[in-house]
N, C-alpha and C positions, 0 to 999 in steps of 0.2 A: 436366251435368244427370243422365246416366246413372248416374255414381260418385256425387250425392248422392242418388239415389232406390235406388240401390244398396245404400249405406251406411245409410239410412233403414229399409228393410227387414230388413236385418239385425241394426240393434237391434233392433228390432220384436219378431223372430225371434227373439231369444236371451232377449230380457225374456219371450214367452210360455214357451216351456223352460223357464227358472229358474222362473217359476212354477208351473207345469203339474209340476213335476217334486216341488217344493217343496211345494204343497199337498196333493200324494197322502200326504203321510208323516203318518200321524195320531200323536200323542204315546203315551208310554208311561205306567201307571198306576202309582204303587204304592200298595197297599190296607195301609192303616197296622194294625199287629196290636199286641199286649198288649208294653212292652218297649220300641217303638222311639221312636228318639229321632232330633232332624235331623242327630245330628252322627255317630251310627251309622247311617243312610240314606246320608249323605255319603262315607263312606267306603266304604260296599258299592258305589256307585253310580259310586266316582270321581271325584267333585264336591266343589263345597262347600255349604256351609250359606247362606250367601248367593246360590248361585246355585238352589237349595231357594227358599228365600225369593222371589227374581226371579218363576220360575217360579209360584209359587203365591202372589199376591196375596194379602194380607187375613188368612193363616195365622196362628197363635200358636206361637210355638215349642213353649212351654211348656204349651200347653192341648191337645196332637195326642190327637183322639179315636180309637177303633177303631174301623174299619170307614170313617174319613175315606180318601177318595180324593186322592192328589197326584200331579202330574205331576212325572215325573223330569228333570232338567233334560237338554238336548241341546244341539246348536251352535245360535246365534240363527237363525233366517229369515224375511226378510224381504221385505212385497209392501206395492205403493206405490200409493195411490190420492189421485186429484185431486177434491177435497169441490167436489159439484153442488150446485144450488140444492135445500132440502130436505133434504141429510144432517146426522147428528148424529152425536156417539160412540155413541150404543146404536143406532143404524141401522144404523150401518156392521159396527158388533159382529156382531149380529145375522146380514147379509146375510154376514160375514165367517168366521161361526162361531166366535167369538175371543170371552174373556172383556172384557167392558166396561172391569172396571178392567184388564186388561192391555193395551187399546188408550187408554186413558186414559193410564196409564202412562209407554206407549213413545213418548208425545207429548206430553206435562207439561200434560195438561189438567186443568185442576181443574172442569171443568162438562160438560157433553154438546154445547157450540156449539163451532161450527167454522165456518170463514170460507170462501167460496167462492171457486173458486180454490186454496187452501194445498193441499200434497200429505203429505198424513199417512202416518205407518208402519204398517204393518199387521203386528200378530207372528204369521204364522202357524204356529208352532211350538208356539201355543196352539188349535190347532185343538180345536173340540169335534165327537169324534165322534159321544159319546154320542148318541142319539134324546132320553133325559129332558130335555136341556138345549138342546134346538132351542125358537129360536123359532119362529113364525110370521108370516113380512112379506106385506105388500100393497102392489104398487103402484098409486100412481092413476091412474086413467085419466079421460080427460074427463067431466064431470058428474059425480064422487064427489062427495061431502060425509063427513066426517068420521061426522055423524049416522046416515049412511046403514051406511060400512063398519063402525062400533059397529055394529050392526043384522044386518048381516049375518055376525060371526065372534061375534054374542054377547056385547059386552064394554060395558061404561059407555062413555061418550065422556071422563067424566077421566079413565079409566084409557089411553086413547088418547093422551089428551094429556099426563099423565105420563111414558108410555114412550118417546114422541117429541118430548118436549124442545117441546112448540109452543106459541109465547105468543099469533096470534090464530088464535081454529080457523075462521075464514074466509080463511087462509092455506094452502091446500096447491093444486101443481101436480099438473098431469098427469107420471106417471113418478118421483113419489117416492115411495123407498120408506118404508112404515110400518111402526112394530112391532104386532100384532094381537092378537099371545096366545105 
């Protein structure tokens, strides 16, 4: 009993580490100028062009504007989280810091639902540091109404229910989280 509450702990232990360790590392930028290309990014960088691509979802090769912001690719990292009643991909994004599609992604979701139960990947090597690109969640606490938390961050109630993936909005618990703004 000793050696599995032992052993028990020590995962525990080493899974916070890996994390704690792994999500202080915020990405690196590069600020695309007049000239560059992904295959001379790639090569300054040490990388490839497809790992360019990984890293930044949704890009064009061919259409890189100046002054577009990309993250340089780095080794993968990854954090693991078990979908509660009430998460979605842009919850979790969100609460995660992590672009939508790159948690979409790194889990072949083609929608924002997720099963409860499943433990999805979480890429945090897509960390966003930036402030611009924060959202803002709210969890619920007893007696929210969806009506109410629109009301109080200022926002429509479908713009609520868009962001968070909800089909009836007399659906939500206490302890989920929303996205607000």
């Amino acid at each position: 009993m000793k050696r599995m509450t032992f052993a028990i702990l020590s995962v525990l232990l080493l899974g916070l580490t890996m994390v704690a360790g792994a999500s202080a590392a915020e990405p690196e930028y590069h600020t695309i100028v007049a000239g560059d290309t992904l295959h001379k990014l790639a090569q300054d960088y040490k990388t490839t062009v497809v790992e360019f691509l990984d890293f930044n979802p949704g890009i064009t090769p061919d259409k890189l504007e100046v002054g577009q912001k990309l993250i340089v690719p780095v080794e993968t990292l990854w954090s693991y989280h078990v979908v509660q009643p009430g998460d979605n991909a842009r919850s979790l994004a969100a609460a995660y810091r992590v672009p939508e599609e790159a948690l979409r992604a790194a889990n072949g979701l083609s929608n924002n639902r997720l099963t409860v139960g499943e433990m999805i990947r979480i890429p945090i090597h897509f960390y966003l540091g930036d402030p611009e690109t924060k959202q803002v969640t709210h969890t619920v606490e007893i007696g929210d109404t969806l009506y109410k938390i629109a009301g109080t961050y200022k926002v429509t109630l479908a713009k609520l229910v868009e962001w968070n993936d909800i089909k009836d909005i007399d659906d939500i618990t206490a302890g989920q989280t929303l996205i607000v703004g």
